[in-house]
Backbone as CSV, one residue per row, in Angstrom:
resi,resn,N_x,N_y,N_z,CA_x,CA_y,CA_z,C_x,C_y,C_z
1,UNK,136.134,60.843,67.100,134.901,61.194,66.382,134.767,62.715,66.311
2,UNK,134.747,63.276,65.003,134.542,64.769,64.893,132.732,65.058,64.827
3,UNK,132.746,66.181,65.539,131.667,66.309,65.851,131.319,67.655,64.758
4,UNK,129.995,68.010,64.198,129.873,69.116,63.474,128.522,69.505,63.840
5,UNK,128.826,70.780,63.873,127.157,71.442,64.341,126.950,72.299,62.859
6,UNK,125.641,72.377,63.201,124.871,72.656,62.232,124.529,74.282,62.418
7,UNK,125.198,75.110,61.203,124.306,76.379,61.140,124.074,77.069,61.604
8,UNK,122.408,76.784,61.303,121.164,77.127,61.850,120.892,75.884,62.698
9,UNK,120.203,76.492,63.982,119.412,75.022,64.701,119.294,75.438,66.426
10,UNK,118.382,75.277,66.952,118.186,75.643,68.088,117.184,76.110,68.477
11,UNK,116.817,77.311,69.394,115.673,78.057,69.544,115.381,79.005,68.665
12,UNK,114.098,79.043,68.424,113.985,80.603,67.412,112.829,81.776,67.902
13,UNK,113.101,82.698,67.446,112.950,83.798,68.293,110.814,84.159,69.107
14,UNK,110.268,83.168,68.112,108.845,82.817,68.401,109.100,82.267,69.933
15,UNK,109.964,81.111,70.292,109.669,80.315,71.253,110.562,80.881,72.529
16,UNK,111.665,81.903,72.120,112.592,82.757,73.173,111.558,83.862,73.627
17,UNK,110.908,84.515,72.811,109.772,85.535,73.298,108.150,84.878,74.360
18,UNK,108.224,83.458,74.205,106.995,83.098,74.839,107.625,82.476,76.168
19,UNK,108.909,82.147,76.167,109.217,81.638,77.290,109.526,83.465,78.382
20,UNK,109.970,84.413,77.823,110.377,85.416,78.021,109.099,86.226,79.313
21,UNK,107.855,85.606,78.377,106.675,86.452,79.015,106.476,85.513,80.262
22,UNK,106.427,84.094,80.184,106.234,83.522,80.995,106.972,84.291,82.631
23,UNK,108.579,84.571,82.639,109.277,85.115,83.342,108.805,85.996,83.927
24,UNK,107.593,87.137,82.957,107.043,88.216,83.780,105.675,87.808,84.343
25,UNK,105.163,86.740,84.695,104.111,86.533,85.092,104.355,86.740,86.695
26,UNK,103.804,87.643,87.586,104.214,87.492,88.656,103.403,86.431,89.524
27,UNK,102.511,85.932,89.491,101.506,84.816,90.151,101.083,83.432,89.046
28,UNK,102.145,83.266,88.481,102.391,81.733,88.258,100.772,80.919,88.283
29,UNK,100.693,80.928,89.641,99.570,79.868,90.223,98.606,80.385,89.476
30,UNK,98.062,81.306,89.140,96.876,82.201,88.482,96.830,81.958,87.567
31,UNK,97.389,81.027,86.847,97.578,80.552,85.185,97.741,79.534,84.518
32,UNK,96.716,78.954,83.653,96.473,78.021,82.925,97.319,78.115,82.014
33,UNK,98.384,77.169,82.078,98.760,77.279,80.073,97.879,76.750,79.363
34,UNK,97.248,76.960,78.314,95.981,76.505,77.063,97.097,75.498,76.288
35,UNK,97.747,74.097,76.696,98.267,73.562,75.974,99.364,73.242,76.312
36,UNK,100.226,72.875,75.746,102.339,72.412,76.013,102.119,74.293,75.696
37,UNK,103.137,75.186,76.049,104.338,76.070,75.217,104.208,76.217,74.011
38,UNK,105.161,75.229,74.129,106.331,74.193,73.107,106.351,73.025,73.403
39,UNK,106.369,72.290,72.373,106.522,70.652,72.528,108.106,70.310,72.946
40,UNK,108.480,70.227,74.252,109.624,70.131,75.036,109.271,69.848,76.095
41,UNK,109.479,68.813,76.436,109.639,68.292,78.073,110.179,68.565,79.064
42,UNK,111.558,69.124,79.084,112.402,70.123,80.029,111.051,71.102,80.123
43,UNK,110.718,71.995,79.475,110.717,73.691,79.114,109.291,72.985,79.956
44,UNK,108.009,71.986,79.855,107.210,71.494,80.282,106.615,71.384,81.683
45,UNK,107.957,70.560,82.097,108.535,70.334,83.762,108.605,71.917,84.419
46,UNK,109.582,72.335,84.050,110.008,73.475,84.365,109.018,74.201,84.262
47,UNK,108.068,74.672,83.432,106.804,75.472,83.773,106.220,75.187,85.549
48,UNK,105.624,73.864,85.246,105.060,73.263,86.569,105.857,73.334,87.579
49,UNK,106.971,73.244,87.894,107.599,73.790,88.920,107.872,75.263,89.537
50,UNK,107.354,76.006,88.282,107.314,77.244,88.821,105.811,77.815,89.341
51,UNK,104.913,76.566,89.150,103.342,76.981,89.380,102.108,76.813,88.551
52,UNK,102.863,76.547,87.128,101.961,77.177,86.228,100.709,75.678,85.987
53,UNK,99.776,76.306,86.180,98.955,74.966,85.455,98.833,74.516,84.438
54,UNK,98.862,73.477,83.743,98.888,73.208,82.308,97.603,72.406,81.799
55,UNK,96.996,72.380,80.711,95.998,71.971,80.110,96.648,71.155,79.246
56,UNK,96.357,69.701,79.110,96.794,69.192,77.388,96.204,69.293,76.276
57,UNK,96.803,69.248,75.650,96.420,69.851,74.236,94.767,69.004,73.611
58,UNK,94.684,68.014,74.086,93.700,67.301,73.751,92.192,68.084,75.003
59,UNK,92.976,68.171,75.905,91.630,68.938,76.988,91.141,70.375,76.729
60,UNK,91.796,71.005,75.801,91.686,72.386,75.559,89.861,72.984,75.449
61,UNK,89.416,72.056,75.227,87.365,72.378,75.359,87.212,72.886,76.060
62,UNK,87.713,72.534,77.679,87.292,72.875,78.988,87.722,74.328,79.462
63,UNK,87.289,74.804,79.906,87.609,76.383,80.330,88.498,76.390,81.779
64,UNK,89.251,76.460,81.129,89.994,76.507,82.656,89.760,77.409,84.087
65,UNK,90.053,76.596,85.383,89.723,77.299,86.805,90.003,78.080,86.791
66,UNK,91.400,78.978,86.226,92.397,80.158,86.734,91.943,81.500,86.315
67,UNK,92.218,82.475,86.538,91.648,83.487,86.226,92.102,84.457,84.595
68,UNK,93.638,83.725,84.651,94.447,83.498,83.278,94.676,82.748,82.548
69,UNK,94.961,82.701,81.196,94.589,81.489,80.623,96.178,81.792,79.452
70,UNK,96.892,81.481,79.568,97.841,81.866,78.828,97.980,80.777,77.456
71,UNK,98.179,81.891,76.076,97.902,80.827,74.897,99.064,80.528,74.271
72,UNK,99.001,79.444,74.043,100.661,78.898,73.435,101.283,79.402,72.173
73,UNK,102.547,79.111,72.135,103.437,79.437,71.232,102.397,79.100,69.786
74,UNK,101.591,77.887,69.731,101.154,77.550,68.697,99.666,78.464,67.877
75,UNK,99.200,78.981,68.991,98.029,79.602,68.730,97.061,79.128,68.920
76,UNK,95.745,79.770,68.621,94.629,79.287,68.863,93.710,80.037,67.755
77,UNK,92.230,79.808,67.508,91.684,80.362,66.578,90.955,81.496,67.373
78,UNK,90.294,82.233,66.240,89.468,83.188,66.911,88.192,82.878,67.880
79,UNK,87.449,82.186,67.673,86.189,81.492,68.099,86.934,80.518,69.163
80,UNK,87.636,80.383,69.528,88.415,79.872,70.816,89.124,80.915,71.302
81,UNK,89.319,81.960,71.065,89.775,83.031,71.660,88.501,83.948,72.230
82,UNK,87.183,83.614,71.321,86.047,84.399,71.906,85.235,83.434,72.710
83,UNK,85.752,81.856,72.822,85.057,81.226,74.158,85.811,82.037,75.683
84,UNK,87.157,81.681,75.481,88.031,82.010,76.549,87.668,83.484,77.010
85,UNK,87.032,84.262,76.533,87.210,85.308,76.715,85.546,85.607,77.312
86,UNK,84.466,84.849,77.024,83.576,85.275,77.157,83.358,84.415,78.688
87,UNK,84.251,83.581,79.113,84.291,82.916,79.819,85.130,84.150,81.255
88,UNK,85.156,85.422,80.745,86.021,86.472,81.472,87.369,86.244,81.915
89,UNK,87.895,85.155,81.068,89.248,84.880,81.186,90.245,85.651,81.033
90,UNK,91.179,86.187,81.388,92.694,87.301,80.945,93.053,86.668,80.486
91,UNK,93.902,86.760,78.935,94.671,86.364,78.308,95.595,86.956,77.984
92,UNK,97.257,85.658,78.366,98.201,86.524,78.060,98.578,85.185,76.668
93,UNK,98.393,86.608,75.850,98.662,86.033,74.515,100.590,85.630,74.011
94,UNK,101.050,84.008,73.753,102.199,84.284,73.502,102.381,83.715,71.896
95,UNK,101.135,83.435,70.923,101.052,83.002,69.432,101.902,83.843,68.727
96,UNK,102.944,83.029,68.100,103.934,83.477,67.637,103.876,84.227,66.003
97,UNK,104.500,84.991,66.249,103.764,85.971,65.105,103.667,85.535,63.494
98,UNK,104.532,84.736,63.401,104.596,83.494,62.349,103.461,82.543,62.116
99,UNK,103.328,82.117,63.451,101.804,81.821,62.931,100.201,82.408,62.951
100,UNK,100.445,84.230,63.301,99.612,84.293,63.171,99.499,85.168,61.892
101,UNK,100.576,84.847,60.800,100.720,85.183,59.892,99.760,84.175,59.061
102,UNK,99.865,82.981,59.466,99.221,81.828,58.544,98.037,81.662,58.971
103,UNK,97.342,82.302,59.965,95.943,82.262,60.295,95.152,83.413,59.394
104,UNK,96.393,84.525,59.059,95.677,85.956,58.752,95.489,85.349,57.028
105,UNK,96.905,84.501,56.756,96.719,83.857,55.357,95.578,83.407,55.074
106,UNK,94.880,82.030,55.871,94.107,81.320,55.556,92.783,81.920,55.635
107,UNK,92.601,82.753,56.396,91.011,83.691,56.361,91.206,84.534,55.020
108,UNK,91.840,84.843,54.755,91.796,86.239,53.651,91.545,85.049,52.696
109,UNK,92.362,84.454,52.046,91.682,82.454,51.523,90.462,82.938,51.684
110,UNK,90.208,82.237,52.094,88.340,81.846,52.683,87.617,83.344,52.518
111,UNK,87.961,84.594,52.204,87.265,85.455,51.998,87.384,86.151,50.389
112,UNK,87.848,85.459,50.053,88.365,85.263,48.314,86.966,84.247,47.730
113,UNK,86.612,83.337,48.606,85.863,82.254,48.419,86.654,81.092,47.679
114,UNK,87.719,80.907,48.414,88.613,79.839,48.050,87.964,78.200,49.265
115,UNK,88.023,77.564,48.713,88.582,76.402,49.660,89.839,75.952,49.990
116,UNK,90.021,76.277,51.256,91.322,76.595,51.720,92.196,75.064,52.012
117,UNK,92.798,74.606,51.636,93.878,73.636,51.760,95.291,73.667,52.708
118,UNK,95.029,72.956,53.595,95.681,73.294,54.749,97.084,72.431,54.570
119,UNK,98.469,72.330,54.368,99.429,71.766,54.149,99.989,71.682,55.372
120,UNK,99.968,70.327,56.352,100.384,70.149,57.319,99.815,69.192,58.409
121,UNK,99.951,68.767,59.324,100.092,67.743,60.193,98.459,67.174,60.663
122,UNK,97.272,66.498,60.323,96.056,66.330,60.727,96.047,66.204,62.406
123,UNK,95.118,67.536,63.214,95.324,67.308,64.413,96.165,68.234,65.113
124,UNK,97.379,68.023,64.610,98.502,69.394,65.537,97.734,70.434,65.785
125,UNK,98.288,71.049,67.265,97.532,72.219,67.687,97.539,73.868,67.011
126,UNK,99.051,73.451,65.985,98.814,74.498,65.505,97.546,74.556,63.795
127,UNK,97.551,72.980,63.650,96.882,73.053,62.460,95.001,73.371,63.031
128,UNK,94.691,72.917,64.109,93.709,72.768,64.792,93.224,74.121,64.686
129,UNK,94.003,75.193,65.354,93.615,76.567,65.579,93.122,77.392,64.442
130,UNK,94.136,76.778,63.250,93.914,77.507,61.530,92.880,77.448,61.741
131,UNK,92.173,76.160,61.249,91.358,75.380,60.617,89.992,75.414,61.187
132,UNK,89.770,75.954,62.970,88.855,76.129,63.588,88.119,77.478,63.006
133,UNK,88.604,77.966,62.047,87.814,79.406,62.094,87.911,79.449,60.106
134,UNK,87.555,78.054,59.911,87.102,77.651,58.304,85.961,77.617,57.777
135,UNK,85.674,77.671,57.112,84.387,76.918,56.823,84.409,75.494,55.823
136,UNK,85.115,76.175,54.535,85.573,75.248,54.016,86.649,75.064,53.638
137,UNK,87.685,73.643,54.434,88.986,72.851,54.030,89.206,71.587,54.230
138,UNK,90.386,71.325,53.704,91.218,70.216,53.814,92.066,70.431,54.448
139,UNK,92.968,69.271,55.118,94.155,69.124,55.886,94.947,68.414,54.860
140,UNK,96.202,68.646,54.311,96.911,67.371,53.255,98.082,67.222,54.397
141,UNK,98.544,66.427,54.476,99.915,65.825,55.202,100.591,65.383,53.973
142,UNK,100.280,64.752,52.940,101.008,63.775,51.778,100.514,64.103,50.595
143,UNK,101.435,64.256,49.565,100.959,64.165,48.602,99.584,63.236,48.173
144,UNK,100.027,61.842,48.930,98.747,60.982,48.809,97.278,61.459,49.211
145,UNK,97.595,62.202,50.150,96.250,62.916,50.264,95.384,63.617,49.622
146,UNK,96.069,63.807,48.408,95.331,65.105,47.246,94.378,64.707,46.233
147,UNK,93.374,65.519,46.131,92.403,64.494,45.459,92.132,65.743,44.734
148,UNK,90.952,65.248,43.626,90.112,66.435,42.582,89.405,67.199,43.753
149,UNK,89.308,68.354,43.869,88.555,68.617,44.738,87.049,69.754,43.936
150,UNK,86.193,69.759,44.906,85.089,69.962,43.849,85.171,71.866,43.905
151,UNK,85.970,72.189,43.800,85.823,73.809,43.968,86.984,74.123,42.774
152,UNK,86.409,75.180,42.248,87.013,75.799,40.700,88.229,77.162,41.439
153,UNK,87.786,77.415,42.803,88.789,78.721,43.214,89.473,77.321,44.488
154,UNK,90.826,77.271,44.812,91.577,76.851,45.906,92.811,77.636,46.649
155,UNK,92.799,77.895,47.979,93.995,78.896,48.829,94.648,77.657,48.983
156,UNK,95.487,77.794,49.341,97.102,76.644,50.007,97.473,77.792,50.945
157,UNK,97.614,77.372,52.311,98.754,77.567,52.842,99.076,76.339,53.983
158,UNK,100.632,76.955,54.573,101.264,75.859,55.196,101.430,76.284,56.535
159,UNK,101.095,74.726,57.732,101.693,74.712,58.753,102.616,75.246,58.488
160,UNK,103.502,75.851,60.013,104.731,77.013,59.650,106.061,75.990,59.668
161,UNK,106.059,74.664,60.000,106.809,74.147,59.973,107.023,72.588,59.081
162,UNK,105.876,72.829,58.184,106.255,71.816,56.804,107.723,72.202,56.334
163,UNK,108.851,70.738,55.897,109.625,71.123,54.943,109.573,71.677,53.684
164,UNK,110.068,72.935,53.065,109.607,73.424,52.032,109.887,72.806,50.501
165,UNK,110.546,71.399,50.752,110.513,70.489,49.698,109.285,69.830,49.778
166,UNK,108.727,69.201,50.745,107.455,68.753,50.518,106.629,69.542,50.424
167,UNK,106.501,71.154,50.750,105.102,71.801,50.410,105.340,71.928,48.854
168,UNK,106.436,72.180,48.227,106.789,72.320,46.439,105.807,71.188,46.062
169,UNK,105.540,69.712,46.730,105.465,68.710,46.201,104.371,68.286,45.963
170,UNK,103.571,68.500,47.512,102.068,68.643,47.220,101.580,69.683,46.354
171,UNK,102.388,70.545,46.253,101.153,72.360,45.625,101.521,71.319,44.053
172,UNK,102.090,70.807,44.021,102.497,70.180,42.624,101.850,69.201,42.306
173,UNK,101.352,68.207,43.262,100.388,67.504,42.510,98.806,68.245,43.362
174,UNK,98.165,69.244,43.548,97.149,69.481,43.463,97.296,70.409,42.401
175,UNK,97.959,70.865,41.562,97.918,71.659,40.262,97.248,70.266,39.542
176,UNK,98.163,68.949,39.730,97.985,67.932,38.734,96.575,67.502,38.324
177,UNK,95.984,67.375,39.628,94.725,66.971,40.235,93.129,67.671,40.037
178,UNK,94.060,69.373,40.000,92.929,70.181,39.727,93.163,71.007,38.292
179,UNK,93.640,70.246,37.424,93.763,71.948,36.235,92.848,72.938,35.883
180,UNK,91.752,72.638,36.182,90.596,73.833,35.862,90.854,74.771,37.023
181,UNK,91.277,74.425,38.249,90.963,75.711,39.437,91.623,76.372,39.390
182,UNK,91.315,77.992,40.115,92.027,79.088,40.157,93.018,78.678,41.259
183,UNK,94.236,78.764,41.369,94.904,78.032,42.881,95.701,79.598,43.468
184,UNK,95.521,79.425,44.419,96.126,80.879,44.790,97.478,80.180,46.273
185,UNK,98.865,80.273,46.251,99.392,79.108,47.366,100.256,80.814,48.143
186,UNK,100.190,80.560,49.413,100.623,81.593,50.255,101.646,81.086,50.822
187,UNK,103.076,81.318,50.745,104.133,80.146,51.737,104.198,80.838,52.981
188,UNK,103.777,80.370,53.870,103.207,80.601,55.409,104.456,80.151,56.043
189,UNK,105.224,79.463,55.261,106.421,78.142,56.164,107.502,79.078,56.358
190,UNK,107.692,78.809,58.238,108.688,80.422,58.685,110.100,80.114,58.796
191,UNK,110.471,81.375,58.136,112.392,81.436,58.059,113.139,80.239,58.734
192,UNK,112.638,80.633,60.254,113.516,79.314,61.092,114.046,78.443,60.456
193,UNK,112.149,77.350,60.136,112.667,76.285,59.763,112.985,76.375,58.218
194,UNK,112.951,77.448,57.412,113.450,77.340,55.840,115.369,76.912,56.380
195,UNK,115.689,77.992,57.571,117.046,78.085,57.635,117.442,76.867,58.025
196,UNK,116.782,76.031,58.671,117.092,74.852,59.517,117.415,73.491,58.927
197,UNK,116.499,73.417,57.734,116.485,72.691,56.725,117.509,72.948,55.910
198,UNK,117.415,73.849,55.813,118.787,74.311,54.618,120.297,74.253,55.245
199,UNK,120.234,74.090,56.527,121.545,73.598,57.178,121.442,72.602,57.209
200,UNK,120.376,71.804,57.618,120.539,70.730,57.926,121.159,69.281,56.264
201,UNK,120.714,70.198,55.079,120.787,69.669,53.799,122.664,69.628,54.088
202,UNK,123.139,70.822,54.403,124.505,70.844,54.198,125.590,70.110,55.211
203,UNK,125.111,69.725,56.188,125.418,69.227,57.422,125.306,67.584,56.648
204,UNK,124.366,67.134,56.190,124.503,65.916,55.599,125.893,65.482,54.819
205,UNK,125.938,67.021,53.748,127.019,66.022,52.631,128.687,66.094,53.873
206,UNK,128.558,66.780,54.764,129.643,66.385,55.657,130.329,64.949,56.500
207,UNK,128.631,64.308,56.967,129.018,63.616,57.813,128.515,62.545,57.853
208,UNK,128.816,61.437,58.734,128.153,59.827,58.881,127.238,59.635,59.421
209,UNK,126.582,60.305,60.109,125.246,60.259,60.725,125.223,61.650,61.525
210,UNK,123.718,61.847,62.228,123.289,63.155,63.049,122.302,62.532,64.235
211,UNK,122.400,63.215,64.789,121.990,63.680,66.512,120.880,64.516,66.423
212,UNK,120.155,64.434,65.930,118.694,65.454,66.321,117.961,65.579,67.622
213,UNK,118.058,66.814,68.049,117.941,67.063,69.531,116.317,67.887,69.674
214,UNK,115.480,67.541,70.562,114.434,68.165,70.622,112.964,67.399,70.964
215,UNK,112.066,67.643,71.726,111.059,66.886,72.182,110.488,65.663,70.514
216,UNK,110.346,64.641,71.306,109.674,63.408,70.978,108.374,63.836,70.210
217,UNK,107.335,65.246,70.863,106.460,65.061,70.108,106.209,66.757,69.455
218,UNK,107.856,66.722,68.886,107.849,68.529,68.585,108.188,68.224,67.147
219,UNK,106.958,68.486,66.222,106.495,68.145,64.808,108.113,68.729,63.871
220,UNK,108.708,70.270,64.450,109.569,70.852,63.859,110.946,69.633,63.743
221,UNK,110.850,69.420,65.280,112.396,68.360,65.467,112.268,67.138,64.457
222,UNK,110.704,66.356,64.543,110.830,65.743,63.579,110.862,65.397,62.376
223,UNK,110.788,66.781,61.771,111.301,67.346,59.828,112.423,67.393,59.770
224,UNK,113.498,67.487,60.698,114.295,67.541,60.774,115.141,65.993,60.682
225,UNK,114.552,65.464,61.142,114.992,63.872,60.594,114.818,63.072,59.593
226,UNK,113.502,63.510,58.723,113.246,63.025,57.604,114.422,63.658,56.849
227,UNK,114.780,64.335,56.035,115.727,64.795,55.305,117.155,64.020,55.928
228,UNK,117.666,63.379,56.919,118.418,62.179,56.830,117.892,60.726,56.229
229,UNK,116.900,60.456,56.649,116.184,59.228,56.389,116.217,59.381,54.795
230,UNK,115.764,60.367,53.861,115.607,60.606,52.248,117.269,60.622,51.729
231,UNK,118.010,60.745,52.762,119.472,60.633,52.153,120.387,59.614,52.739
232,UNK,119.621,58.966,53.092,120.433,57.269,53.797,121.441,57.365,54.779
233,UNK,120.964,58.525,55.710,122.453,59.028,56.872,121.227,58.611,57.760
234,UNK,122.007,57.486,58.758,121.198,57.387,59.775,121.536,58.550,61.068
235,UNK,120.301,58.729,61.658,119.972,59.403,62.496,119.434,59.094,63.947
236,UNK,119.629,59.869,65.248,118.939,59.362,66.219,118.348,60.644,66.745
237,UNK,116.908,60.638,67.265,116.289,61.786,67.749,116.141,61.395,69.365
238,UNK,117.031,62.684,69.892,116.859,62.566,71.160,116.418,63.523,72.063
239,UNK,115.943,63.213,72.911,115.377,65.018,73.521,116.718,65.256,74.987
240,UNK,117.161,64.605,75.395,118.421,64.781,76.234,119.443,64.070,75.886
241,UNK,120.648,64.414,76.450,121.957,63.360,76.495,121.695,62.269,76.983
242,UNK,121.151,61.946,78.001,120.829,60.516,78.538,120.132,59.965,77.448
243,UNK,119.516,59.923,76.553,118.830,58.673,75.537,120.366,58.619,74.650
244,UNK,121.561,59.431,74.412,122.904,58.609,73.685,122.971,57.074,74.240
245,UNK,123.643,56.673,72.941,124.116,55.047,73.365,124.927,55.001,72.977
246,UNK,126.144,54.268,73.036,127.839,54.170,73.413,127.700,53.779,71.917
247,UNK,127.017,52.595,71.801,126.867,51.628,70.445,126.729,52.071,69.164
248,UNK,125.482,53.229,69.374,125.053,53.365,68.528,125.902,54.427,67.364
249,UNK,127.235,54.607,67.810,128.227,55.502,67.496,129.742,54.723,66.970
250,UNK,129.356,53.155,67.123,130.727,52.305,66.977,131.416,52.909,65.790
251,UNK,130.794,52.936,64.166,131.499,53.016,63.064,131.575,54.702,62.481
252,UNK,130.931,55.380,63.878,130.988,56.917,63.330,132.075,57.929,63.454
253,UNK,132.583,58.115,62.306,134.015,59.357,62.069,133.489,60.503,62.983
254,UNK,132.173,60.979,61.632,131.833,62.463,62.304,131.005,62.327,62.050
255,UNK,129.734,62.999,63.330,128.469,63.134,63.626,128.190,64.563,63.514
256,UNK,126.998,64.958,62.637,126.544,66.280,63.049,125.640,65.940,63.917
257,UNK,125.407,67.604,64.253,124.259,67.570,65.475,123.602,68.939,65.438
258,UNK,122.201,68.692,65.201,121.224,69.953,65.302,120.393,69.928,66.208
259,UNK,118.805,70.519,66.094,118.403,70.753,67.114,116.676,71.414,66.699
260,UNK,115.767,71.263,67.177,114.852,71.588,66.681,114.287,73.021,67.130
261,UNK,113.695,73.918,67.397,113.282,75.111,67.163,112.461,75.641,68.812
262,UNK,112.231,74.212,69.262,111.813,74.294,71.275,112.667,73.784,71.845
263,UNK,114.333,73.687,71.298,115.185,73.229,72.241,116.468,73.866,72.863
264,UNK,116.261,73.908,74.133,117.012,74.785,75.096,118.560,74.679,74.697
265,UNK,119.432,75.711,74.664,120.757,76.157,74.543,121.560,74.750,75.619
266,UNK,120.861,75.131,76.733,121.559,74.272,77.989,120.994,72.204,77.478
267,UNK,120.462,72.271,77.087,120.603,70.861,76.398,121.123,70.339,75.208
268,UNK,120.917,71.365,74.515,122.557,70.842,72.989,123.705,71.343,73.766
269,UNK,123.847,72.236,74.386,125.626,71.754,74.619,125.450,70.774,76.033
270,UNK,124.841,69.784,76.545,125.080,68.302,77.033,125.204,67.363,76.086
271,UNK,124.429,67.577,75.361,124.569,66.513,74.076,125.756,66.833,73.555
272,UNK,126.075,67.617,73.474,127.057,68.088,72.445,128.780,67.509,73.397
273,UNK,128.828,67.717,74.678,129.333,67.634,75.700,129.497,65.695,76.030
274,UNK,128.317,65.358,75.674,128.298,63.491,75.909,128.854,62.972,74.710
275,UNK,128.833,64.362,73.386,129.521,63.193,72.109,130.525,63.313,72.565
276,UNK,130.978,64.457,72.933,132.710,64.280,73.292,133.222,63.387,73.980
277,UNK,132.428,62.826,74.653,132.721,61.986,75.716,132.922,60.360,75.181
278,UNK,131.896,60.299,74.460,131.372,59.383,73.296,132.402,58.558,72.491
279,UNK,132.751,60.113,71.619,134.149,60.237,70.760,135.468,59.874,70.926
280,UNK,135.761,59.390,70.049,137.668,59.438,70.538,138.539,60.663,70.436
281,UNK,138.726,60.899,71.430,139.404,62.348,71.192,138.246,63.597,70.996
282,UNK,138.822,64.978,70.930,138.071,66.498,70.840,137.583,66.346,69.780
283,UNK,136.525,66.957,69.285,135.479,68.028,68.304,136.749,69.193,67.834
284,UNK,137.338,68.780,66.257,138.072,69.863,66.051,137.453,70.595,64.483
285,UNK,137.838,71.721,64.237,137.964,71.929,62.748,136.447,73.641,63.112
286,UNK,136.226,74.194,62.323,136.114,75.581,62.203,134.374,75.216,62.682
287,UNK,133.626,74.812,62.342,132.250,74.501,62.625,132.495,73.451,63.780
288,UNK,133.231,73.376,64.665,132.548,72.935,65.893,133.419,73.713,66.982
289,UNK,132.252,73.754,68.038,132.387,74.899,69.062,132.253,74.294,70.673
């Protein structure tokens, strides 16, 4: 079984810089994470073993005990940045500058007097944070979601990790939906995953199926699987080598294998390490390493 890696795919430089700061925290114990990181379970564990307290993403109301309150890769809004703070909390800020590109998007929106249209996941913490400092929006996940909406001016922008075939798709049918409004669309959606996708498109016409590596509930890893599913290459999403199955590999030549954008170096090459194992024979030919 030839194995092919993909590209682009792995960590990107938002989630290498927040794990980075974590390293300089010298009192661990003194610190709330406001949330996951990153949606990764290794990177998760591994916090808590070094001390750190964690909040889930759903408890985030509560003001945490610690005297630090450290804010995730995903961000947070302003008016949750001025609870935490009035609460005399230290914050070590690690919101990745990508998305606070799409926060700076969506206010300047809203100060246009747009109704701002949020393209991306209902709920996610990073859509949560936008959207907390709105007055007036929508969340679309689906095209199905798009309706006439009653405002003559509309902003668009995107979670940073919508595929940029589906944001084309929705901004396309709310043109349909609205022809009288002024539409103003900001593409918020960051390099990473433009690059990730765009490997991952080419990694398809190669091979018989893919290996998508990366937490269970990490929104990026799982865009990354739809674009097999739309091209009939089956796929398996795994967040370690231990979820491989011997089976599930019987009729496969060559497997690519990527990786989503919170997933550690030291866990694609195990995976990468168990196909071999998997496989008949080595991973040969110029794209695998």
């Amino acid at each position: 079984m030839r194995i092919i890696r993909a590209e682009e795919m792995g960590m990107c430089f938002g989630v290498r810089d927040a794990l980075r700061m974590t390293e300089s925290v010298a009192d661990p114990t003194q610190v709330t994470i406001h949330g996951q990181l990153v949606h990764n379970p290794e990177i998760t564990t591994r916090l808590a073993e070094q001390g750190f307290r964690q909040s889930t993403e759903e408890d985030r109301t509560c003001v945490p005990q610690t005297p630090c309150v450290l804010i995730t890769a995903h961000g947070i809004s302003d008016a949750e940045r001025r609870r935490l703070e009035m609460a005399n909390k230290e914050l070590i800020d690690t919101t990745c500058p990508l998305v606070r590109r799409v926060h700076s998007a969506a206010k300047e929106l809203q100060a246009e007097g747009r109704h701002v249209l949020v393209i991306g996941k209902p709920g996610h913490v990073e859509v949560r944070g936008i959207v907390e400092d709105l007055k007036s929006y929508d969340v679309i996940r689906t095209g199905t979601d798009v309706t006439c909406y009653q405002h003559l001016r509309l902003g668009i922008v995107c979670q940073t990790t919508v595929p940029p075939d589906v944001a084309d798709a929705i901004c396309a049918y709310i043109q349909l939906h609205n022809p009288p409004a002024n539409i103003r669309f900001v593409d918020t959606i960051c390099q990473p995953t433009k690059h990730r996708q765009s490997a991952m498109l080419e990694l398809l016409a190669r091979v018989d199926a893919v290996v998508v590596v990366g937490g269970h509930n990490s929104n990026n890893t799982r865009q990354l699987v739809g674009p097999c599913h739309g091209n009939l290459t089956p796929a398996v999403h795994v967040e370690s080598a231990d979820e491989l199955e011997l089976a599930w590999f019987a009729d496969v030549k060559t497997v690519g294998l990527t990786a989503g954008t919170s997933t550690l170096e030291s866990t694609i090459a195990e995976v990468h390490q168990a196909l071999v194992q998997i496989g008949i024979g080595q991973p040969t030919g110029p794209s695998v390493s």
